[in-house]
C-alpha positions, -999 to +999 in steps of 0.1 A: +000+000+000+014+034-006+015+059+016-003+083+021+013+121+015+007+142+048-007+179+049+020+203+044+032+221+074+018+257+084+044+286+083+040+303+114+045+279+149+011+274+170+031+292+195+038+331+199+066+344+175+095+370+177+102+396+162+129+385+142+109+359+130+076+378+124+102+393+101+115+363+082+081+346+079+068+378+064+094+377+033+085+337+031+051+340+033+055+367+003+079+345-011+051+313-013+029+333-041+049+363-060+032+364-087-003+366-074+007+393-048+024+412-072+003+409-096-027+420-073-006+451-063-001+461-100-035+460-106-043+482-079-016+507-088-027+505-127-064+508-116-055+543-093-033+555-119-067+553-144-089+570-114-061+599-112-056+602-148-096+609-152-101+630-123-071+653-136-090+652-170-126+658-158-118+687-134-095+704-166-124+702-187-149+714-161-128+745-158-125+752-194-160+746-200-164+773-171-140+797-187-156+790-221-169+828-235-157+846-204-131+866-217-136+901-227-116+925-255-084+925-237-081+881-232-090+887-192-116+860-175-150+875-160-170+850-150-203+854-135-208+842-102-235+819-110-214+800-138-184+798-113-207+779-084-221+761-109-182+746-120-173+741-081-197+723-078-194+702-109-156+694-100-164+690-065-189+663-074-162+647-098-136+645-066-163+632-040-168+606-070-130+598-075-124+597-034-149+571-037-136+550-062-103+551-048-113+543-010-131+513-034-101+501-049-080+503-019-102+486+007-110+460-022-072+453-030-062+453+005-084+430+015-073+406-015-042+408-001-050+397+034-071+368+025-039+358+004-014+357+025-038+343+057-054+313+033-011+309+018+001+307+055-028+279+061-011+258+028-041+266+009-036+282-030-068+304-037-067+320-069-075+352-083-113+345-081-109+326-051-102+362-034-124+381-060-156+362-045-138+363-013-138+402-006-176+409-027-192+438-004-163+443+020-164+483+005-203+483+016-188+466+047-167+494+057-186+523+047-196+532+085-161+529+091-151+555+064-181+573+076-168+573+113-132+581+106-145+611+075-162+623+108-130+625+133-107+637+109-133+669+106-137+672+142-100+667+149-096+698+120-118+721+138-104+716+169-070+718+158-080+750+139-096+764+176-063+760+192-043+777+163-070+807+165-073+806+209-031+805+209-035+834+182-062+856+207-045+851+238-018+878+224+014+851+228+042+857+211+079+848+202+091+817+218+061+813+239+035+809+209+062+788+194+061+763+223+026+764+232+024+753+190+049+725+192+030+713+225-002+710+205+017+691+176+034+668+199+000+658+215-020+654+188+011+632+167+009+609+203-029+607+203-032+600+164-001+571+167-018+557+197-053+556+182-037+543+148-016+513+167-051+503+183-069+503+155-042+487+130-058+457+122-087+471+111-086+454+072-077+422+091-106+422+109-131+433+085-119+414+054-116+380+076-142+379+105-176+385+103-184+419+122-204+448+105-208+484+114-179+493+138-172+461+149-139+459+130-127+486+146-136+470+182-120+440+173-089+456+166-086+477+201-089+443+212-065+424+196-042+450+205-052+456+242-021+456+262+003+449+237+008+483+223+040+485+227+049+452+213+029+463+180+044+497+182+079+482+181+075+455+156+057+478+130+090+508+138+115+482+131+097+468+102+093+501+087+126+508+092+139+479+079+122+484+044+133+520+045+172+511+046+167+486+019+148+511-001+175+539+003+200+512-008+184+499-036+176+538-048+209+548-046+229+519-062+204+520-091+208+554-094+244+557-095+239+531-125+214+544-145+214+583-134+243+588-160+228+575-191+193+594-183+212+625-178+220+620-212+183+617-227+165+641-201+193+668-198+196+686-163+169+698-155+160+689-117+124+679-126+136+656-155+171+645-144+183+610-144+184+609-107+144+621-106+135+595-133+150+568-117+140+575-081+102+579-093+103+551-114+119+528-083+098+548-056+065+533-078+083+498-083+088+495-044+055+503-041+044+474-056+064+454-033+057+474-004+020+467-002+018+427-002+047+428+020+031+450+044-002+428+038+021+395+045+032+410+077+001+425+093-015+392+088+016+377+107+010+396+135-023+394+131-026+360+135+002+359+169-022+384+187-050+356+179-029+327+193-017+350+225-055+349+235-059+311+224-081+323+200-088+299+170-071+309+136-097+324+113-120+304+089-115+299+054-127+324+033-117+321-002-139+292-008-107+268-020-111+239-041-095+208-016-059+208-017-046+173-032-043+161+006-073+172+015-094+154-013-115+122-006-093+099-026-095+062-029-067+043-027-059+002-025-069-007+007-089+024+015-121+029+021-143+055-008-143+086+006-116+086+039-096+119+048-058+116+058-058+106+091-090+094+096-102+062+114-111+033+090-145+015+106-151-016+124-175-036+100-206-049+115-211-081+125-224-100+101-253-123+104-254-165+102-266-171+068-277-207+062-265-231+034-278-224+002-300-188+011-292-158-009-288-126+013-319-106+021-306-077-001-300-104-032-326-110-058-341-146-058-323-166-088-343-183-115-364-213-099-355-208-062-383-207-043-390-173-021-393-181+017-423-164+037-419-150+068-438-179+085-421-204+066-390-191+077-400-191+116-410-226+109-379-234+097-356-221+123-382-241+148-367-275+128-330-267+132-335-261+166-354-295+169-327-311+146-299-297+162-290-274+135-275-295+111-267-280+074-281-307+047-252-327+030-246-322-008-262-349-016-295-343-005 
């Protein structure tokens, strides 16, 4: 018999994880499914580039249509009031469109993303559609969310606005206005980085657990109640980490290529070679940037799970069964048993007498069918008789 092939092992321990290795299992995670992840974060990037591109467009020709016959005798613009509100509000309506599509996109992507690299880290291979179907509605999902934090950006606005005007009353001035203004900056940079470690998991939550309204949001202040600083740190170093390599990649490439582009582009600081190859590598990283940053929220994602024993989420990208997974039959093996299943005792069977076909088998060609009451009569006999099968001769 051959054996059986065992499930593959998970990625991450069952157990809590360092730092270091958060770290390591971030790049292999990544590593499992390049070209899906990449390929996900081109799209988004190719898909906001369109949004951008139209937007630009659509506001341009707003404002010419707005300028259209305004200009007098000597080429200046007089526009009527009317005809200016009525572009405002035109190209205000084409931005509150294009913020829409692109909050859209980006929850969409990101939670593409997330479902990847959780359903990769459980050895499972979803594919494109897999996570399309996966992440249907999650926008309509989070729209209290966007709602929610539209609403506190405003509010934190105004009341940053009030303290610029109350520091601007009170008559301070010199050095004293200038600290009383740094004070406010430092306290609203601690509040902001507190309130956006607390609520960090946010995609993770909404694109893999169930919760609607603000429930994400709860979910993340508790995944990340009490461990703060342990968040804090590992997203610093992480951050860190893909800055250096970033600066190092930018500047070698640059060095190699800034020369040659100089040559094409001329001087000019806008269309240098140094410029062209620093935007052109700034949107490359990019790319990478996003699934790895994916790959390594849903890392830590899942250790703040196992820290409160909770269960790892389920499934959501409605995978085919992996080849281990499949109800195979194999010699020896029963239709339809999983890898490391139990095979079944088989019942008893019961004393069948010589020469009667089972009670599930069709009576052959000239046997006689037995009645019930011909059968209880004939069990009364081999009792009498001692039970005693006929011999072939009979």
């Amino acid at each position: 018999m051959e054996p059986l092939t065992p499930p593959p092992t998970r990625l991450l321990p069952p157990s809590s994880i360092k730092a270091t290795t958060a770290f390591t299992k971030a790049f292999a995670l990544f590593g499992k499914r390049p070209g899906l992840f990449i390929g996900i974060s081109l799209l988004s990037n190719a898909v906001l580039l369109i949004i951008g591109a139209v937007t630009v467009l659509a506001v341009a020709f707003i404002a010419l249509i707005t300028a259209a016959g305004s200009f007098d005798s000597l080429g200046r613009v007089s526009i009527s009031s009317g005809k200016l509100a009525a572009g405002g509000l035109a190209a205000a309506v084409v931005l509150l469109i294009s913020a829409f599509l692109y909050l859209a996109v980006t929850v969409k992507i990101n939670g593409m993303l997330y479902v990847l690299a959780i359903e990769t880290e459980a050895t499972r291979r979803p594919t494109y559609r897999d996570l399309s179907r996966s992440t249907k509605g999650l926008f309509r999902r989070a729209l209290p969310t966007i709602a929610f934090m539209t609403a506190a950006i405003v509010l934190s606005i105004v009341l940053f606005t009030a303290v610029l005007f109350g520091i601007g009353v009170s008559g301070l001035e010199g050095p004293t206005a200038g600290i009383a203004l740094l004070i406010t900056l430092i306290a609203i940079s601690v509040i902001v980085t507190y309130v956006a470690i607390r609520w960090c998991f946010y995609l993770a939550t909404l694109t893999l657990e169930t919760g609607k309204g603000l429930n994400p949001l709860r979910r993340s202040w508790h995944l990340t109640k009490g461990a703060f600083w342990r968040v804090f740190g590992r997203l610093i170093l992480f951050n860190i980490a893909v800055g250096i390599v970033w600066f190092i990649v930018t500047a070698a490439l640059g060095m190699a290529f800034g020369a040659p582009m100089e040559e094409t582009f001329g001087n000019n600081p806008a269309t240098s070679g140094g410029a062209v190859t620093a935007n052109i590598l700034s949107t490359l990283l990019n790319i990478l940037f996003a699934p790895l940053m994916a790959c390594f929220m849903s890392i830590l994602y899942l250790d703040e799970r196992r820290r409160r024993n909770e269960e790892d989420p389920a499934p959501t990208a409605h995978v085919i069964d992996a080849p281990w997974q499949a109800e195979t039959t194999q010699w020896g093996q029963p239709q339809g048993q999983r890898y490391g299943a139990t095979t079944p005792e088989p019942a008893a069977e019961t004393p069948q007498r010589y020469g009667q076909q089972s009670p599930t088998e069709e009576p052959r060609y000239g046997q006689r069918v037995e009645t019930n009451n011909e059968t209880s009569q004939r069990s009364d006999d081999d009792k009498n008789t001692g039970n005693t099968p006929p011999s072939a001769g009979n």
